[in-house]
N, C-alpha and C positions, 0 to 999 in steps of 0.2 A: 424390813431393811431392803433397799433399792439397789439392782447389783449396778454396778459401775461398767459404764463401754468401755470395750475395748480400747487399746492405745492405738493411735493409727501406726501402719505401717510404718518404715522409714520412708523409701520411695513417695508416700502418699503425705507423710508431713514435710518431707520437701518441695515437694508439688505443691502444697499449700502457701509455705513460707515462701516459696516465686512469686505466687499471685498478691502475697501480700507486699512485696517488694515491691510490684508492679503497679500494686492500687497505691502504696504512697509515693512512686515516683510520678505516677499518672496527676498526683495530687500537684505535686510542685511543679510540674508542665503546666498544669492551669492557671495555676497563682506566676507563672513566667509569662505576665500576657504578652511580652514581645512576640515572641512565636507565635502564640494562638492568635495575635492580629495581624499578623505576616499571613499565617494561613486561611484566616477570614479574608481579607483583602484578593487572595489567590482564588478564595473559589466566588468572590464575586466577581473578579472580571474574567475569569473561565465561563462562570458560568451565562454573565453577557455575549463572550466569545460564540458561544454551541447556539444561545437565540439568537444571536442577531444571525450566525451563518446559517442557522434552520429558516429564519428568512431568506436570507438570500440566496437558498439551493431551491425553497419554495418558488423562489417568483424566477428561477431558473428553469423547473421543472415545467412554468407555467409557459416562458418564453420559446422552450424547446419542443412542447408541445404542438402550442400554435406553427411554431416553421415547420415542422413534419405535418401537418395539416394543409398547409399552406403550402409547401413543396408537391403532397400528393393530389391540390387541385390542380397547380401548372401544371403538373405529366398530364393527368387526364384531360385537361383541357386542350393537349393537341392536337387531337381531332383525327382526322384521317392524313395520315403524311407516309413520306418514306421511313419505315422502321430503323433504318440505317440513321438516318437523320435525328431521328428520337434517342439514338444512342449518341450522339454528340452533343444533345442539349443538355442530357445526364440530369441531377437532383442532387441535394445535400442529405446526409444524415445526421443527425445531431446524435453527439454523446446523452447516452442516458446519465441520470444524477442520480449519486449515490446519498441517500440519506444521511450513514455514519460520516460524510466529509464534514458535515457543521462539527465534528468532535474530531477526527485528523483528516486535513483538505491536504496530506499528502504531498502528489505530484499535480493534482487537481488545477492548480492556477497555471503550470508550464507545464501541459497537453492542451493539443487544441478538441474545441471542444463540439468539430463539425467535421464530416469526410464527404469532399463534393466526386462522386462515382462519373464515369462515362465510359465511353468505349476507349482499348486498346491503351489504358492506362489505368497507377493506380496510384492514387494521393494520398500524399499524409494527412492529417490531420490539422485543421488547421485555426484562426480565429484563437490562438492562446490567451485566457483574462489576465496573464502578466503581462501582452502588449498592449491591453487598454486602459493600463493602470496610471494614473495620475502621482502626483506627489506625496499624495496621503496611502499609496498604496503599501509605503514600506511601517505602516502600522499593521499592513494586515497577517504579518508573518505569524501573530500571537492567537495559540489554539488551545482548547483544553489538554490535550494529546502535548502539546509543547510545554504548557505547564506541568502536568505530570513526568516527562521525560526529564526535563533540565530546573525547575524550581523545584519541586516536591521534593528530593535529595537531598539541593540545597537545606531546605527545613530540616527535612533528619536531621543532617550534621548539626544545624542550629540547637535543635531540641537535644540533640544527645552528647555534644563531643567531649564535653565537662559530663558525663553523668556518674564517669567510675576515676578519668584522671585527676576532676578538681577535690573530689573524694579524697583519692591518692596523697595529693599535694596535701591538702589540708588535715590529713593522718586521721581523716574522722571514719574510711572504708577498716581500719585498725579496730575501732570502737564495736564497727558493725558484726566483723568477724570476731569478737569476743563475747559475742551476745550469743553464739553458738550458729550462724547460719554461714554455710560453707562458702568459698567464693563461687563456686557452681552456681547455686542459690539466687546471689547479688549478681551477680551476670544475665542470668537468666530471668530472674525477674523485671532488670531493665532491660533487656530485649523486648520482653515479651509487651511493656509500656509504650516504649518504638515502634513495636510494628503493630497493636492496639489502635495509637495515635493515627500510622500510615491506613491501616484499612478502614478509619473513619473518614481519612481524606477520600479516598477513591470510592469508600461508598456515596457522598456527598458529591464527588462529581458524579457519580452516574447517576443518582438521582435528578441533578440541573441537566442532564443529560437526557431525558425521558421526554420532558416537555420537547425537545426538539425534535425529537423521532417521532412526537404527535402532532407534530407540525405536517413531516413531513411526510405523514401516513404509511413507517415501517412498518412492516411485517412483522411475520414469529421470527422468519430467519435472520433479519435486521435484529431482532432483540437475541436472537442467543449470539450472532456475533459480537454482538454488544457486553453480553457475559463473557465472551471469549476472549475482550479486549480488558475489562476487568480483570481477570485471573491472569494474566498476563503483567498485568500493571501493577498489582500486587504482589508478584513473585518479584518485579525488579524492585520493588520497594523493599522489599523482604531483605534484598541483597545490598543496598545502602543503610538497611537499618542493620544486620550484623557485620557490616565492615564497621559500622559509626562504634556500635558495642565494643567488639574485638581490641578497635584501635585504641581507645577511652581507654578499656584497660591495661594496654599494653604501654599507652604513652607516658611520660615520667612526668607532664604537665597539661593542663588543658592548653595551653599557648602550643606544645607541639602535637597534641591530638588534632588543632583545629586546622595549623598547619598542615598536617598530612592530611585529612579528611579534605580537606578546600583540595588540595594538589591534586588527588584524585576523581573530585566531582571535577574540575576542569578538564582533565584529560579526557574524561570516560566520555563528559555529556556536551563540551565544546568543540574541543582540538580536532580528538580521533575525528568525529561526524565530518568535520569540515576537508580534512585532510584526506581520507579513504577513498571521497569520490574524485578527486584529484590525482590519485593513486591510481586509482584504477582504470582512468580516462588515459592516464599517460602510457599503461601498459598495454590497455588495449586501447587503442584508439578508434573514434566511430570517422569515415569518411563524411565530407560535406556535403552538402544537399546537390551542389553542382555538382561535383565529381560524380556522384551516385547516380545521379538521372542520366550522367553521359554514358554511363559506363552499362545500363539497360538499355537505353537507345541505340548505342551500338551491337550488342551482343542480339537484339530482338531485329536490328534491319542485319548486323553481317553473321550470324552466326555466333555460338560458344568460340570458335578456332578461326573467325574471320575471316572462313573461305565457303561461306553459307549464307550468299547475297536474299534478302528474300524473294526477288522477281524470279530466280533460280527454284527454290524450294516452291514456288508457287508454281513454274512451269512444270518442275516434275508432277505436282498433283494434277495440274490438266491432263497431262500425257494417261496417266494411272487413271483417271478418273474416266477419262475416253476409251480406254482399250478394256475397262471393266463393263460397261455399258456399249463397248462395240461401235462405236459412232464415229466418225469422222469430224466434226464439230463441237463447239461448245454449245450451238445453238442447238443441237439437238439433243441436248441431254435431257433425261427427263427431270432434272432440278435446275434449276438460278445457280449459275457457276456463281457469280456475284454471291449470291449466299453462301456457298461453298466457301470461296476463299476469304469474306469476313469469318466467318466461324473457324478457319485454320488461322486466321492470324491473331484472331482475340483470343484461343487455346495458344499458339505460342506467345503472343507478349505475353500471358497471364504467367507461365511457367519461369520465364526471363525473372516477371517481377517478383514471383516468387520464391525462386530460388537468391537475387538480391536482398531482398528482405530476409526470407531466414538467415542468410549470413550475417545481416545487420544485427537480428537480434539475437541469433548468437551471439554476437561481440558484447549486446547488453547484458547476458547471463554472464561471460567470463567476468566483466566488471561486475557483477553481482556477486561472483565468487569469492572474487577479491576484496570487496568489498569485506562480504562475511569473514576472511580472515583477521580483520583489524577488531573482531568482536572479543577477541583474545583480550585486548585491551582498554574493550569499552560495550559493558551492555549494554550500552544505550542504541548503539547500532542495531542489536539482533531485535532488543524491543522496535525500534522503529519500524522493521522491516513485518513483522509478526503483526502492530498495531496500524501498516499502511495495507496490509493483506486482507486482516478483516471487515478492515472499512472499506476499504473497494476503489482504493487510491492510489492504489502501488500502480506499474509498468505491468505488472502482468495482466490487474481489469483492464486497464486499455488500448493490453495486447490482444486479448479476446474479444473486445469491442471494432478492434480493427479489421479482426479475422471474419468475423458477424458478417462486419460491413462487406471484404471482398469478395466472401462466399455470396453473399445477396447480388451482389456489383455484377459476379461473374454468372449468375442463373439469366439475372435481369438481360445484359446483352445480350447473351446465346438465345435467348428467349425470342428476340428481336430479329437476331441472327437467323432462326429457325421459321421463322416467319418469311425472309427472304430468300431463303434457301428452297422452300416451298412451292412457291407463287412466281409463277415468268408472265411479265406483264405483256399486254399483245405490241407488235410494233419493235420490242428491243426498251421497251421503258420501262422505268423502275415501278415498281409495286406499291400501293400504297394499302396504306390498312390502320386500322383503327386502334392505335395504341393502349387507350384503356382497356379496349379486350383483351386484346396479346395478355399485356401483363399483368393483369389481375389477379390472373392465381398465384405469381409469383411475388412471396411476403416477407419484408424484412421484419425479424426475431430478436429482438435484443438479447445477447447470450447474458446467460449467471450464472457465475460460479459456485458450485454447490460449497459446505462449509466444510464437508469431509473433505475435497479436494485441496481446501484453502488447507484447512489443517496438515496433510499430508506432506504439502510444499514448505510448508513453515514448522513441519518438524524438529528442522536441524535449528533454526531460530530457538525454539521452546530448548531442545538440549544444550544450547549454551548459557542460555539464562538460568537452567537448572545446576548445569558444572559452577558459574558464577557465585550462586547457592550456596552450594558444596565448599567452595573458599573462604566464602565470609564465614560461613560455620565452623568449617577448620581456624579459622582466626579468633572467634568466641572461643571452641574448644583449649586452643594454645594460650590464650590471656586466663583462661580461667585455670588454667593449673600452673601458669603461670604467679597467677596472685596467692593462690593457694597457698605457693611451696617461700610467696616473699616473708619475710620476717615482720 
């Protein structure tokens, strides 16, 4: 005689009857091919979107190359000149290319995508690809990264905002709780369908996703940021698929399920986005490019307090500079005053413009702050910010790219500098000297952000997507003892 298994636990036969809920809700999502060709359709022009832009960060990468090639034969080909002189004909840098932009191009099209250096100043950035956009350009808004943010959602709600209200309505969810399976159960097992559904979509993009990063010959650290942008993308999915559940159950119709489920994908993943940079522009405001170049150029020839002329701050150093070395002259000192005082005045603009800039981008962080505050009302913000981070598209790569560059900018002159400071040509004439030696040793380093740093910075992003979480779950939680206790 054969002894008989066990009965399963409780815990473990409701775990069970989820899954089984989940496999026949899973069932009637397929047989709804509206949805499943909504989201076919999404991940073919997604996934068109990531190849063709893996092209075209390729023949970017190609084109940035050659100028930085090409920029470092003109320096060396100047031959023997005044090093001073070599400091005003300056070079361009070109922005590096971020592979993950073919999956979110971020800020990538409005940054410029070159910084031309020289002496006693310091450039933005400049050549933005939204000023050399044609009329076809305003197609090119559509990215994988924007389908996941603001369509993907949309589908939830499609696939789910009837899964427990049309139920409701049609008194057949009555039937199902008298078969013996709790409303806990039938909640949970459509959730668990929903977000099933959602992590096959994001695994399907990141798959159409991989061919591009082989385009563009990512890394290991390209690919875990890649994973980093995934579980990210999945957690906000996570949070439109238990708001879609919660509300399904709570609503007394699918007609008002779909209504409130629509009302808050427009807020979260339209309105808010549009409205918070706006928000945060008005409260802090950035100064215009005029006003800001004046306002260096004065502070760098009259001083911080506009009684610090520079021919003044220059005559004191002659004076110090003489009664240190004891001489009566400039002509007898043992260095190129001329050297001397470019190397004092490319230390003070550099400070000028760097103290104007840090204030500028501090003004960008308080708008960044502010920014983050309207995530209260829309994860879509904090995911944007989390998915423009790890791809290397946000304000911060290329505020490190810019930093790269002045650090390089400010070796490069002094470099030149120190060269004329050096050297007292016979007669009272300027120095000359062979530029490619000078500056040879000194090498611009494209900076990278490591991914624990990224992480770090986008902490408070990942905790609002998880508080987010915590909501829609408390919203499953309250429908579901909600239906429980309906009659």
């Amino acid at each position: 005689m054969r002894a008989h298994s066990p009965a399963p636990s409780r815990p473990t036969l409701a775990i069970q009857q989820a899954f089984a809920v989940a496999s026949t809700q899973l069932t009637l999502m397929w047989r709804e091919r509206r949805v499943l060709w909504l989201a076919v359709a999404l991940l073919l022009i997604a996934g068109a979107s990531v190849l063709s832009g893996a092209a075209r960060m390729t023949l970017q990468a190609q084109e940035r190359q050659a100028v930085s090639e090409e920029e470092a034969r003109l320096w060396d080909s100047q031959g023997t000149i005044d090093p001073h002189s070599a400091a005003h004909v300056g070079r361009a840098i070109p922005a590096p290319v971020r592979p993950l932009a073919a999956l979110d191009p971020g800020l990538t099209d409005f940054l410029g995508t070159s910084v031309f250096i020289e002496g006693h100043a310091q450039n933005p950035a400049r050549h933005r690809a939204v000023d050399a956009g044609t009329a076809l350009s305003r197609f090119q808004g559509f990215s994988a990264a924007w389908a996941l943010q603001v369509v993907a959602p949309l589908l939830i709600i499609l696939a789910g905002f009837a899964s427990l209200s049309g139920d409701v309505a049609r008194e057949t969810l009555r039937q199902e709780l008298g078969t013996g399976a709790s409303a806990g159960v039938l909640i949970s097992g459509r959730l668990i369908a929903i977000a099933a559904a959602s992590l096959l979509l994001v695994m399907a993009m990141l798959l159409i996703s991989l061919p591009g990063l082989s385009i563009q010959y990512g890394g290991a650290a390209d690919i875990a940021a890649l994973l980093a942008l995934a579980a990210a993308y999945v957690l906000y999915l996570l949070v439109f698929c238990a708001f879609t559940v919660g509300v399904s159950a709570l609503a007394g119709s699918a007609r008002t399920s779909l209504v409130v489920l629509l009302g808050f994908w427009v807020v979260s993943t339209l309105l808010v986005p549009r409205v918070a940079p706006a928000v945060a522009e008005s409260l802090h405001p950035t100064p215009s490019a005029p006003s800001f170049r004046a306002g260096v150029t004065e502070e760098a020839e009259n001083g911080a307090d506009g009684h610090d002329p520079a021919d003044k701050r220059l005559d004191a150093l002659r004076t110090a500079l003489m009664a240190r070395y004891r001489v009566d002259s400039v002509y007898d000192l043992p260095v190129n005053f001329r050297g001397v005082a470019l190397e004092f005045a490319e230390a003070n603009s550099t400070r000028v413009y760097n103290r104007h800039f840090d204030n500028l981008h501090a003004t960008y962080q308080q708008q960044d702050a502010t920014q983050r505050l309207f995530a209260i009302a829309s994860p879509t913000l904090a995911l944007q910010s989390w998915s423009r981070g790890f791809a290397g598209t946000d304000f911060r790569a290329h505020l490190a790219f810019l930093r790269g560059v002045e650090d390089y900018r400010y070796r490069l002159i002094q470099a030149l500098n120190q060269e004329v400071k050096l050297h007292k040509a016979p007669g009272g004439g300027k120095h000359l000297a062979d530029i490619a030696g000078i500056t040879r040793p000194v090498q611009y380093q494209a900076p990278r952000q490591s991914l624990a740093g990224i992480a770090a910075i986008q902490g408070v992003n990942l905790a609002i997507l998880l508080a987010w979480l915590v909501l829609g779950l408390m919203a499953v939680v309250i429908s579901s003892r909600q239906l429980g206790r309906s009659p």
